[in-house]
PDB file of N, CA, C, O and CB in Angstrom:
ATOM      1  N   UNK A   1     -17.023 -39.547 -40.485  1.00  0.00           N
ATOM      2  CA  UNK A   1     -18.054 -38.529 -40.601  1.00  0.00           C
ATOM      3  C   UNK A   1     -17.851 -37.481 -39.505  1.00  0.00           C
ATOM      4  O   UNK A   1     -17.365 -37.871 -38.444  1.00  0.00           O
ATOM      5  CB  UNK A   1     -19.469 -39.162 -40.510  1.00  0.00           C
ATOM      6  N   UNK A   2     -18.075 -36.585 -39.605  1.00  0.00           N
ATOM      7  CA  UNK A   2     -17.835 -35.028 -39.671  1.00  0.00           C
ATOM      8  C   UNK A   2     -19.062 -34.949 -38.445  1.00  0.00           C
ATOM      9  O   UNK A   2     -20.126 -35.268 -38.976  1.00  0.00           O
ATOM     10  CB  UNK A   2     -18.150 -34.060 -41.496  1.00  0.00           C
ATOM     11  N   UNK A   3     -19.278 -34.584 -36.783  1.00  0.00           N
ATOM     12  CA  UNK A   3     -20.220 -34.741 -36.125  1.00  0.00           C
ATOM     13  C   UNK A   3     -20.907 -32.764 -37.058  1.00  0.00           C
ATOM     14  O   UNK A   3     -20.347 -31.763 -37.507  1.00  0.00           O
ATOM     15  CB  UNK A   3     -19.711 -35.123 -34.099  1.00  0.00           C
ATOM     16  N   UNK A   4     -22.242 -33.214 -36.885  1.00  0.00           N
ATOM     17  CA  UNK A   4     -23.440 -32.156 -37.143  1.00  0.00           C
ATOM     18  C   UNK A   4     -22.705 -30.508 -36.844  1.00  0.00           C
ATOM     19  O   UNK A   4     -22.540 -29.574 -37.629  1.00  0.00           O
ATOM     20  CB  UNK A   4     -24.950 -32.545 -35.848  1.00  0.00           C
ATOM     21  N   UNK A   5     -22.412 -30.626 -35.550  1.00  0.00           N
ATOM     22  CA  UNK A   5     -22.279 -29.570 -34.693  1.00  0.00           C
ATOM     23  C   UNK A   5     -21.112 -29.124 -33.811  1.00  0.00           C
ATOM     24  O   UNK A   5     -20.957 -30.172 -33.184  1.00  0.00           O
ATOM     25  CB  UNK A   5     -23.154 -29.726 -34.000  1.00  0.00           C
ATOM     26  N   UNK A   6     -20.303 -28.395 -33.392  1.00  0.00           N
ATOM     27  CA  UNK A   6     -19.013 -28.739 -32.891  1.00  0.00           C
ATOM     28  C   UNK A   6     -19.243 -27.436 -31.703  1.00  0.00           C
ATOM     29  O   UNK A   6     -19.227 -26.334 -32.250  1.00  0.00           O
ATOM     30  CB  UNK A   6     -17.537 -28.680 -34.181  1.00  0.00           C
ATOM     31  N   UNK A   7     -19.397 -27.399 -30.585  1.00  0.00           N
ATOM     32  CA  UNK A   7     -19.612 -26.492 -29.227  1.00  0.00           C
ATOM     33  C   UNK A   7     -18.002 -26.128 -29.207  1.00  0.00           C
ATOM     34  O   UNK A   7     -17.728 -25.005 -29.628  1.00  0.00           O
ATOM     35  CB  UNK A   7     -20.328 -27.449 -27.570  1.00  0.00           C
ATOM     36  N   UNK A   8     -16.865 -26.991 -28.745  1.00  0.00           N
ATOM     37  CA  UNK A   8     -15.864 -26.934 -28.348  1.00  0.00           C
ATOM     38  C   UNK A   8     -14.604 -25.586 -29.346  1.00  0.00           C
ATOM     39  O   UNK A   8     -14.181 -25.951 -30.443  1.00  0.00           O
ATOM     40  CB  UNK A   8     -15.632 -28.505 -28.327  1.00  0.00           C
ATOM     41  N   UNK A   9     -14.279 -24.516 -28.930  1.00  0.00           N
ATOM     42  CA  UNK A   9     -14.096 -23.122 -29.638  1.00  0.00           C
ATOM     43  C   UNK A   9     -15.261 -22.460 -29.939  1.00  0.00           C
ATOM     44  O   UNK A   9     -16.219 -22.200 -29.212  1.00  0.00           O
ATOM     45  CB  UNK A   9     -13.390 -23.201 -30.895  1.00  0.00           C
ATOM     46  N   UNK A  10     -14.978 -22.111 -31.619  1.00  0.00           N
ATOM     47  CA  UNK A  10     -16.133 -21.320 -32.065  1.00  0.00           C
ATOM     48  C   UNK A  10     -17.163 -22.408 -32.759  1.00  0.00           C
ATOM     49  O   UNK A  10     -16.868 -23.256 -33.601  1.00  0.00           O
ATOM     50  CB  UNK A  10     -15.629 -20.084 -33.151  1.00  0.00           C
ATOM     51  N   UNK A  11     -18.701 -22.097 -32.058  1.00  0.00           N
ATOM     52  CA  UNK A  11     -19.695 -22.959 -32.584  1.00  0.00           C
ATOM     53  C   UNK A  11     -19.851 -22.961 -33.811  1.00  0.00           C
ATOM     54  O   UNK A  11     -19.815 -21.922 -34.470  1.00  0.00           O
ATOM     55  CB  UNK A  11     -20.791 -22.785 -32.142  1.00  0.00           C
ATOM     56  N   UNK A  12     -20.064 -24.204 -34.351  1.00  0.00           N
ATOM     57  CA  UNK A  12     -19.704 -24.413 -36.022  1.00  0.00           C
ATOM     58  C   UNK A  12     -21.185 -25.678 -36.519  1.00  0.00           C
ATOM     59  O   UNK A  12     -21.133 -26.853 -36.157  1.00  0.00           O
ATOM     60  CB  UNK A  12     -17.528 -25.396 -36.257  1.00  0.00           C
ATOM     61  N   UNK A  13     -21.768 -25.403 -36.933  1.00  0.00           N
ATOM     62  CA  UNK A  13     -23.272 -26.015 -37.627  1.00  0.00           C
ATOM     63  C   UNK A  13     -22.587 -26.767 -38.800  1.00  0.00           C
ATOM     64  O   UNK A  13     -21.764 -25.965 -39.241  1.00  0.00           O
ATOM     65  CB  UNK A  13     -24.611 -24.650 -38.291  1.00  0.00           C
ATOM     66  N   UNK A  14     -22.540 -27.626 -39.338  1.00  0.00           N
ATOM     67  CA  UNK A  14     -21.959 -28.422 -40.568  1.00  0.00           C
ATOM     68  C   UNK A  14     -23.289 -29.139 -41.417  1.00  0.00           C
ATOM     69  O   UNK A  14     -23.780 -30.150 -40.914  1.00  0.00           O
ATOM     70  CB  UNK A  14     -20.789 -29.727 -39.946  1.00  0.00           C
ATOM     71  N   UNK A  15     -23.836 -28.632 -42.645  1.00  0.00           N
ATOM     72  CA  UNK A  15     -24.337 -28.943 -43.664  1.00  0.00           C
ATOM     73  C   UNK A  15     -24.473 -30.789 -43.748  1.00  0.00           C
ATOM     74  O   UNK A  15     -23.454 -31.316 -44.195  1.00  0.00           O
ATOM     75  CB  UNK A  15     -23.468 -28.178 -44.712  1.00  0.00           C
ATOM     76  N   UNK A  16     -25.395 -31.570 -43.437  1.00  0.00           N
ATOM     77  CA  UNK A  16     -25.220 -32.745 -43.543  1.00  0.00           C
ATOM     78  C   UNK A  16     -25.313 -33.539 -45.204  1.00  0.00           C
ATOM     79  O   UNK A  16     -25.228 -34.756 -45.365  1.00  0.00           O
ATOM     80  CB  UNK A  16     -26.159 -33.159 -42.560  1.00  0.00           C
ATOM     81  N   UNK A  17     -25.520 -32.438 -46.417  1.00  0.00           N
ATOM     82  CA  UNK A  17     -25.511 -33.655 -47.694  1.00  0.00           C
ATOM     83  C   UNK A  17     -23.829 -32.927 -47.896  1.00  0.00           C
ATOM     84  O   UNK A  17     -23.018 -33.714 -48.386  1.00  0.00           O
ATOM     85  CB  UNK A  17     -27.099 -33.489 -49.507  1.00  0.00           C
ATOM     86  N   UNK A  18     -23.376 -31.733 -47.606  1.00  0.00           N
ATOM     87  CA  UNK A  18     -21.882 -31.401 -48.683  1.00  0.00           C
ATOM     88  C   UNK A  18     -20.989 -31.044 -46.958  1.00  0.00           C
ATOM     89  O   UNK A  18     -20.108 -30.226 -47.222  1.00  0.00           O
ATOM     90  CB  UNK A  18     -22.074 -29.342 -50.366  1.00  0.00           C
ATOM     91  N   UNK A  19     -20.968 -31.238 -46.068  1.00  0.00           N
ATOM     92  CA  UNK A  19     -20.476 -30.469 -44.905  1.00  0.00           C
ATOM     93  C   UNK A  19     -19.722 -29.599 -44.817  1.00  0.00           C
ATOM     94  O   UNK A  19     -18.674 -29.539 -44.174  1.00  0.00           O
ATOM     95  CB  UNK A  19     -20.054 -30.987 -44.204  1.00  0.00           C
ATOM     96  N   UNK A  20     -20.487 -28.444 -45.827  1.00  0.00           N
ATOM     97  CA  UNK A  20     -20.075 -27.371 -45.797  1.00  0.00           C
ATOM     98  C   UNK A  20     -21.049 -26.345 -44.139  1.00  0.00           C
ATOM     99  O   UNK A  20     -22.097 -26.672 -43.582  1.00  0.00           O
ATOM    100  CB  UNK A  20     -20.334 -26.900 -47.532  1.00  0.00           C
ATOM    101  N   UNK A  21     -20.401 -25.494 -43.927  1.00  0.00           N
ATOM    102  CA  UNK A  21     -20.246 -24.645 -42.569  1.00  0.00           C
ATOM    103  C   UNK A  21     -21.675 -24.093 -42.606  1.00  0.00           C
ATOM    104  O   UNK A  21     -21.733 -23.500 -43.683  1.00  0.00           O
ATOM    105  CB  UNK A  21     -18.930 -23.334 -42.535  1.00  0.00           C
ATOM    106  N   UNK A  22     -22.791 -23.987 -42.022  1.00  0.00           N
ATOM    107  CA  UNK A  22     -23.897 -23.154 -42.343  1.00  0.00           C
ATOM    108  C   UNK A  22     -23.219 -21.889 -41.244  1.00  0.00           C
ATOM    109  O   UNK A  22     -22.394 -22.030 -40.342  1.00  0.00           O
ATOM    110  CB  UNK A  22     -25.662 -23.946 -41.975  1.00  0.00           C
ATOM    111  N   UNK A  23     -24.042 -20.436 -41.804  1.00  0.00           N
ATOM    112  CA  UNK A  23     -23.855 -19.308 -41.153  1.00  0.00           C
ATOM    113  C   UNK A  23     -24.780 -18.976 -39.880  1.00  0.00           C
ATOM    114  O   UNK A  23     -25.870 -18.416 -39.998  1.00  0.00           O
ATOM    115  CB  UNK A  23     -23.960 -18.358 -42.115  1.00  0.00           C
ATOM    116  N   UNK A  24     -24.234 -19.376 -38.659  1.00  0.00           N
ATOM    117  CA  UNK A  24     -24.802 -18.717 -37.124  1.00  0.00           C
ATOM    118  C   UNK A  24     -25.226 -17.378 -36.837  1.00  0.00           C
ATOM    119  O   UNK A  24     -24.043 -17.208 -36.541  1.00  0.00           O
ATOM    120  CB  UNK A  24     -23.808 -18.781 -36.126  1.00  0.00           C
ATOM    121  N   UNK A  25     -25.557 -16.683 -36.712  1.00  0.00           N
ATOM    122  CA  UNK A  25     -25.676 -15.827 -36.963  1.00  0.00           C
ATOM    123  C   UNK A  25     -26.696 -15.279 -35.633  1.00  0.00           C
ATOM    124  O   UNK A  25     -27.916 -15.409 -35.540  1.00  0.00           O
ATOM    125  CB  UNK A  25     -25.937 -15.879 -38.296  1.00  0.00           C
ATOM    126  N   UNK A  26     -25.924 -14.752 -34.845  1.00  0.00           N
ATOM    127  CA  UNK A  26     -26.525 -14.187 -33.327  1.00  0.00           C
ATOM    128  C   UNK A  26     -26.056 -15.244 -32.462  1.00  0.00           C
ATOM    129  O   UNK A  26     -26.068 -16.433 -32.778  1.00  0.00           O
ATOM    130  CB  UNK A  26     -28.339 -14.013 -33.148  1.00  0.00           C
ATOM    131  N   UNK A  27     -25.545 -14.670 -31.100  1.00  0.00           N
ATOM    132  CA  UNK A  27     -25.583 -15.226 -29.590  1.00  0.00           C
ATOM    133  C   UNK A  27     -26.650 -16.039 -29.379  1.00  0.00           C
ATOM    134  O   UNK A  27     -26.376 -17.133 -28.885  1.00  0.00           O
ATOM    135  CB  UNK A  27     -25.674 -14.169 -28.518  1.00  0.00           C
ATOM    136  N   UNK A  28     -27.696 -15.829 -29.595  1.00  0.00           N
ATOM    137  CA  UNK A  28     -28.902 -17.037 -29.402  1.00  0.00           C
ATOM    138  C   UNK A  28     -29.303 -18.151 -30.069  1.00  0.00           C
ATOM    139  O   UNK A  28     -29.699 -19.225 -29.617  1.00  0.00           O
ATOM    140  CB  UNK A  28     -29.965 -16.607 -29.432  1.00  0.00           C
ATOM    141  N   UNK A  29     -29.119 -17.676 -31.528  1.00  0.00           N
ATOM    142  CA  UNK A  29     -28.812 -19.232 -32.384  1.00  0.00           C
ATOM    143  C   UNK A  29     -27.905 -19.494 -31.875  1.00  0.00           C
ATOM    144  O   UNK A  29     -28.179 -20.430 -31.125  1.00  0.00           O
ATOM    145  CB  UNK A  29     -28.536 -19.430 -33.922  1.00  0.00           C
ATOM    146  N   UNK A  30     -26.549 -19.150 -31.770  1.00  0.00           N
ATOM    147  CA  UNK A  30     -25.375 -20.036 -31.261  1.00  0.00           C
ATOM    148  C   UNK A  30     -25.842 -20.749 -29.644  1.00  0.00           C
ATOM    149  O   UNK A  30     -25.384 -21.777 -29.144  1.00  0.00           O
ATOM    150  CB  UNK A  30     -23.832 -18.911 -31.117  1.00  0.00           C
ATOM    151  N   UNK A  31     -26.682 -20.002 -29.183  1.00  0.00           N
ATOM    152  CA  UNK A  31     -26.193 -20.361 -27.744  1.00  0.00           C
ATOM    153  C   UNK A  31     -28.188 -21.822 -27.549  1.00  0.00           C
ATOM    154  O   UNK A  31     -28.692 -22.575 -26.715  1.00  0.00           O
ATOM    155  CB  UNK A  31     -26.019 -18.047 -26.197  1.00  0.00           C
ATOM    156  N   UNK A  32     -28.458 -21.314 -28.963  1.00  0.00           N
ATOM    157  CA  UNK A  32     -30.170 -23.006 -28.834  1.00  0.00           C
ATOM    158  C   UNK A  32     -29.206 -23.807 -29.218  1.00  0.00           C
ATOM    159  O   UNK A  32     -29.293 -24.926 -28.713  1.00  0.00           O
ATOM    160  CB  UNK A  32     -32.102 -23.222 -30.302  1.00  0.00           C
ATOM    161  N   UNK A  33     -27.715 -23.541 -30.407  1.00  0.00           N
ATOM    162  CA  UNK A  33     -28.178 -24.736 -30.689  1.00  0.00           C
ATOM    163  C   UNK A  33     -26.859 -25.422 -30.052  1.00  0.00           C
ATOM    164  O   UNK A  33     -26.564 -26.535 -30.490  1.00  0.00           O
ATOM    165  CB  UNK A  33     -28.598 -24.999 -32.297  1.00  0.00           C
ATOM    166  N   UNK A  34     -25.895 -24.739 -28.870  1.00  0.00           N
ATOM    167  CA  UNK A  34     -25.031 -25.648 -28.144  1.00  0.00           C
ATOM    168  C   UNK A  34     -26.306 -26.101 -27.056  1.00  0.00           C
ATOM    169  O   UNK A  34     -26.111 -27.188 -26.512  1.00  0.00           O
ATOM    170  CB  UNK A  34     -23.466 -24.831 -27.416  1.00  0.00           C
ATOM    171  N   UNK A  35     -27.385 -25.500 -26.740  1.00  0.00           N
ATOM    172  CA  UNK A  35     -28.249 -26.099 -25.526  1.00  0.00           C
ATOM    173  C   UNK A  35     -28.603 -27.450 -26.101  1.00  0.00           C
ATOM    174  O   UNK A  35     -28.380 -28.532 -25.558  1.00  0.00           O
ATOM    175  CB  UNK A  35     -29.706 -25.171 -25.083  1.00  0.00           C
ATOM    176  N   UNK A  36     -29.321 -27.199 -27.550  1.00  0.00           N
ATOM    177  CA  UNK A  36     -29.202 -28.860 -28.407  1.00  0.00           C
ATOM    178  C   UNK A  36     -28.994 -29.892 -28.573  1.00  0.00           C
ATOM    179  O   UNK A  36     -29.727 -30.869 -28.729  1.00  0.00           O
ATOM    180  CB  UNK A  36     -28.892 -29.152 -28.935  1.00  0.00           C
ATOM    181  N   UNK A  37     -27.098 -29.655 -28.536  1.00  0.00           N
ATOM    182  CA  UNK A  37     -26.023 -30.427 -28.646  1.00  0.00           C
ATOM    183  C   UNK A  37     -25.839 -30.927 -27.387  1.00  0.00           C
ATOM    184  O   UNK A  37     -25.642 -32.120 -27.156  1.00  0.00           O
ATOM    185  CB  UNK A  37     -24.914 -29.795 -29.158  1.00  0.00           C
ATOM    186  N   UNK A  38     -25.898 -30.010 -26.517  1.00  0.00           N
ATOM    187  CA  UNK A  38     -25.390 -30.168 -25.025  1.00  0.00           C
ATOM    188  C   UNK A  38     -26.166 -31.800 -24.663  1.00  0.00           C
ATOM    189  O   UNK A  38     -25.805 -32.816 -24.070  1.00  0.00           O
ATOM    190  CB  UNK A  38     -26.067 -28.593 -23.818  1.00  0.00           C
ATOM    191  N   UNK A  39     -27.531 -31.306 -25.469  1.00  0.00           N
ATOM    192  CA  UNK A  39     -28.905 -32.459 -24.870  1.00  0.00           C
ATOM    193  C   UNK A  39     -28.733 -34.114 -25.115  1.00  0.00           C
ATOM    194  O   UNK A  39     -29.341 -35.104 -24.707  1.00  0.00           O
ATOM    195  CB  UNK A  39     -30.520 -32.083 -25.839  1.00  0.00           C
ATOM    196  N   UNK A  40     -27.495 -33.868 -26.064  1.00  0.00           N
ATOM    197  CA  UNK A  40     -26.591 -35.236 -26.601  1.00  0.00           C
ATOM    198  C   UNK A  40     -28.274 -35.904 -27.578  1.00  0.00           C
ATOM    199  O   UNK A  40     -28.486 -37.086 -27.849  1.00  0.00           O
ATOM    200  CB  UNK A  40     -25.737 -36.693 -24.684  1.00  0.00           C
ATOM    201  N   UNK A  41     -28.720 -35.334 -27.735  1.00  0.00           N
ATOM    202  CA  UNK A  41     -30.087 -36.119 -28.707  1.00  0.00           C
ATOM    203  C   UNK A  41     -30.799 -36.496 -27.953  1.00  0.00           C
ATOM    204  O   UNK A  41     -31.664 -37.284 -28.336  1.00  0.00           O
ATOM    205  CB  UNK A  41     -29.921 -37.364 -29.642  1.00  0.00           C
ATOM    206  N   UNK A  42     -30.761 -36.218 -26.971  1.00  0.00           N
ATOM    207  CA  UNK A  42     -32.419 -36.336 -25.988  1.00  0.00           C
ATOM    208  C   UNK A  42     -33.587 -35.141 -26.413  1.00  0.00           C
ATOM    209  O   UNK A  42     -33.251 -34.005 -26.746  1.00  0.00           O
ATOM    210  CB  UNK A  42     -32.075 -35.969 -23.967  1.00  0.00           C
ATOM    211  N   UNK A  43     -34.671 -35.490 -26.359  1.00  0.00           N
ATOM    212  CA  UNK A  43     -35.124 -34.085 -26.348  1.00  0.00           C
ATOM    213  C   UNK A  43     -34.999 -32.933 -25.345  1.00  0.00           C
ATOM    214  O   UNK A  43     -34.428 -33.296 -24.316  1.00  0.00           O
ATOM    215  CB  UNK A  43     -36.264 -34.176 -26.476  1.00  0.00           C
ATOM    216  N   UNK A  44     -35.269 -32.000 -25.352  1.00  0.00           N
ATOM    217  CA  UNK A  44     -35.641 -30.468 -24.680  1.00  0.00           C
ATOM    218  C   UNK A  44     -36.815 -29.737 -24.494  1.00  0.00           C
ATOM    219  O   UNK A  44     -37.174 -29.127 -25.502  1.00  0.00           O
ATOM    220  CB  UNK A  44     -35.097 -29.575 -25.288  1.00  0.00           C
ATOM    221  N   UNK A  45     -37.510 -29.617 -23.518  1.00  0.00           N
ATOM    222  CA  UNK A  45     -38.137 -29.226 -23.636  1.00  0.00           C
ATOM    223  C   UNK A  45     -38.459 -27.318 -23.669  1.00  0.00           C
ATOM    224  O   UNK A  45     -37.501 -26.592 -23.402  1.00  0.00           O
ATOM    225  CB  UNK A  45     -38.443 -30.046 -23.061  1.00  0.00           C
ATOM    226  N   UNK A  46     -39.311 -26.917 -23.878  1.00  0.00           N
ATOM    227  CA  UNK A  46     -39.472 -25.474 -24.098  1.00  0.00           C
ATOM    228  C   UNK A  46     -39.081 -24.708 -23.300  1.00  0.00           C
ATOM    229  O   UNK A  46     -38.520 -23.656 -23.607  1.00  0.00           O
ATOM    230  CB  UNK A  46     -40.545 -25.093 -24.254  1.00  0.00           C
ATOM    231  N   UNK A  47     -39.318 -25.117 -22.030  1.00  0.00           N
ATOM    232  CA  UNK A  47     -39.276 -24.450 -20.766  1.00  0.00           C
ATOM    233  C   UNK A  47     -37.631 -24.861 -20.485  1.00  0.00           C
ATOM    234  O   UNK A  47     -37.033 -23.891 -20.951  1.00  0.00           O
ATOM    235  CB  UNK A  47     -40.553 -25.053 -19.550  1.00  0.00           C
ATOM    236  N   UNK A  48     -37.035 -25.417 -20.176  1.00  0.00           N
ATOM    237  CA  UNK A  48     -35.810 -26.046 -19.968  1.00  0.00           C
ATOM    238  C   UNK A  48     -34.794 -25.084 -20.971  1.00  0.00           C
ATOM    239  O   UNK A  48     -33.694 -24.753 -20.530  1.00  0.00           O
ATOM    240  CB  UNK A  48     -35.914 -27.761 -20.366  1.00  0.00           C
ATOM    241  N   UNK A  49     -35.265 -24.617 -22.471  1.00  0.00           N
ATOM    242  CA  UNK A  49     -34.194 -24.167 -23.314  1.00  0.00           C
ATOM    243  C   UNK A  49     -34.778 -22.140 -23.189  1.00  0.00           C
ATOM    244  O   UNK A  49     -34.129 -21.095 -23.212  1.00  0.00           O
ATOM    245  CB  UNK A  49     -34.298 -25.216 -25.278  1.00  0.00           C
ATOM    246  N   UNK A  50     -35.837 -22.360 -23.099  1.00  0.00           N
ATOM    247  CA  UNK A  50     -36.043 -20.903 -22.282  1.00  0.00           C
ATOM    248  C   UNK A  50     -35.021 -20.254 -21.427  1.00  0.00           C
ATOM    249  O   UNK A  50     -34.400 -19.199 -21.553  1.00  0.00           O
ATOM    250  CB  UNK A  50     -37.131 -21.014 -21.335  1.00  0.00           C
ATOM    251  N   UNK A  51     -35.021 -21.209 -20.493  1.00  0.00           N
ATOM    252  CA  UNK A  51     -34.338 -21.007 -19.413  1.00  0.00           C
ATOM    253  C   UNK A  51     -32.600 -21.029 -19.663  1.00  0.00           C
ATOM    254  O   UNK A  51     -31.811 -20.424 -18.937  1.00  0.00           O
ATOM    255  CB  UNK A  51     -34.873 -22.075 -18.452  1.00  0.00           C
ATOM    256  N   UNK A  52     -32.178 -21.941 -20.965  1.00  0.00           N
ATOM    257  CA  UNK A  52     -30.886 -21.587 -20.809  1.00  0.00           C
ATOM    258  C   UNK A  52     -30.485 -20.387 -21.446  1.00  0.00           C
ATOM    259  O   UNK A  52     -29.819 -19.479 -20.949  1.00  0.00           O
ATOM    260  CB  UNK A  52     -30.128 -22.550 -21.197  1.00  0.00           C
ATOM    261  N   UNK A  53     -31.099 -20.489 -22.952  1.00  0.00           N
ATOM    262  CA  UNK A  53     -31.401 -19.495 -23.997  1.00  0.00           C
ATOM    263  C   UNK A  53     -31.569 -17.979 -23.569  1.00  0.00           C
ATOM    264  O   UNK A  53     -30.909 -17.056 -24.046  1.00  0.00           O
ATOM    265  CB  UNK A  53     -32.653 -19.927 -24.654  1.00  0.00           C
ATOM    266  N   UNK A  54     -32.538 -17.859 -22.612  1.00  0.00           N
ATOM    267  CA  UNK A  54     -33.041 -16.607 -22.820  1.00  0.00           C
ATOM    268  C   UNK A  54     -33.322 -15.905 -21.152  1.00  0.00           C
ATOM    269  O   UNK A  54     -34.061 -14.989 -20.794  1.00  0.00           O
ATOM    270  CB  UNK A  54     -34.478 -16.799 -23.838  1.00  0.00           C
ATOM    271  N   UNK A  55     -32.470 -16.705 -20.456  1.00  0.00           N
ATOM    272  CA  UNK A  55     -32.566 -16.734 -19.075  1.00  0.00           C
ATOM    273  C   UNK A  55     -32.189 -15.547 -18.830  1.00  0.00           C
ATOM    274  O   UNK A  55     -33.189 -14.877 -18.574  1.00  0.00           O
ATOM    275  CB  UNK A  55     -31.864 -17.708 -18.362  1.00  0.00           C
ATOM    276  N   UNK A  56     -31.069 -14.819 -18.767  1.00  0.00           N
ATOM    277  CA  UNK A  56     -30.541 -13.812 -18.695  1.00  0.00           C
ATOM    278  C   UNK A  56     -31.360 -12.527 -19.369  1.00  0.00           C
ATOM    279  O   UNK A  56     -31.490 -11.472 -18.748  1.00  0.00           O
ATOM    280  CB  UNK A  56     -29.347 -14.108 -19.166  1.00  0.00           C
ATOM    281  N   UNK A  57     -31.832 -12.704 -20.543  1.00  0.00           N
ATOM    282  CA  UNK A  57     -32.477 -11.391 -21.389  1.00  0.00           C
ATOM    283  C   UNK A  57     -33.323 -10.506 -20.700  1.00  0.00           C
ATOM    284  O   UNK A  57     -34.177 -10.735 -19.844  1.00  0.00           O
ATOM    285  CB  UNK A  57     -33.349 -11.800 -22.557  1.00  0.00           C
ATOM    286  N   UNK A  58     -32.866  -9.237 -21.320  1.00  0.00           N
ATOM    287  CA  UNK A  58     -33.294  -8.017 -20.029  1.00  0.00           C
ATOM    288  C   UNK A  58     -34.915  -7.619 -21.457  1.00  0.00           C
ATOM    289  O   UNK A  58     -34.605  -7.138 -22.547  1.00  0.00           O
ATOM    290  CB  UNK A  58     -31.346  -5.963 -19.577  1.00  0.00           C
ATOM    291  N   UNK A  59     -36.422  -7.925 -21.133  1.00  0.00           N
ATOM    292  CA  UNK A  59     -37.151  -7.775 -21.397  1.00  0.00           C
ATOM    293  C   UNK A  59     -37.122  -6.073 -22.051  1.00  0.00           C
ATOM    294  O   UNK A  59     -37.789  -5.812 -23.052  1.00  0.00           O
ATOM    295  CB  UNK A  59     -37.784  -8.327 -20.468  1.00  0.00           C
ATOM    296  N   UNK A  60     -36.432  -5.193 -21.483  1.00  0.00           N
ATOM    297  CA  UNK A  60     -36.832  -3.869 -22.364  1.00  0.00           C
ATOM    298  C   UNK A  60     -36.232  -4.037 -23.467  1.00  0.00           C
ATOM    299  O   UNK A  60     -36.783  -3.627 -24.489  1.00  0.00           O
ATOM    300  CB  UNK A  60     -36.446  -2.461 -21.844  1.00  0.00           C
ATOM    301  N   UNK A  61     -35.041  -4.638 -23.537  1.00  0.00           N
ATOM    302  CA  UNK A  61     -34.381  -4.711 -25.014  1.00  0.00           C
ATOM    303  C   UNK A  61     -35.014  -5.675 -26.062  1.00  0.00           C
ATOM    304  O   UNK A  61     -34.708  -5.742 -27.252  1.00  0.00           O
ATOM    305  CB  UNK A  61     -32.879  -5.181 -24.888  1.00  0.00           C
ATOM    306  N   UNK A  62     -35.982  -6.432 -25.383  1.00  0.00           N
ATOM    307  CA  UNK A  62     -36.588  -7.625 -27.030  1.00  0.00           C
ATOM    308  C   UNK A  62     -37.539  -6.646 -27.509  1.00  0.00           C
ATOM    309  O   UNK A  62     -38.204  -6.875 -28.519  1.00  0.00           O
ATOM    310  CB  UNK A  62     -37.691  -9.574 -26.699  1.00  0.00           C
TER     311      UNK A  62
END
């Protein structure tokens, strides 16, 4: 079996009934859902993925 999610190159989301590729689509989906993966299946909390997610973001541009 085919892991969910693959960080290592280009981040790749894999369909769990056909594992076909779902489409990423933005730096920030890509970059919740390696924070996710990273979490190895622990949870995350809000504040913690804030901070990796959106740590950097310059407030005039959202």
């Amino acid at each position: 079996m085919q892991p969910p999610y693959r960080v290592l190159g280009p981040c790749q989301a894999l369909r769990t009934d056909d594992g076909t590729e779902a489409d990423l689509r933005g730096a920030r989906l890509r970059a919740l859902f390696t924070a996710l993966a990273a979490a190895g299946g622990r949870g995350v909390g809000a504040g913690a993925l804030i901070g990796q997610v959106w740590a950097d973001a310059d407030p005039a541009e959202e």
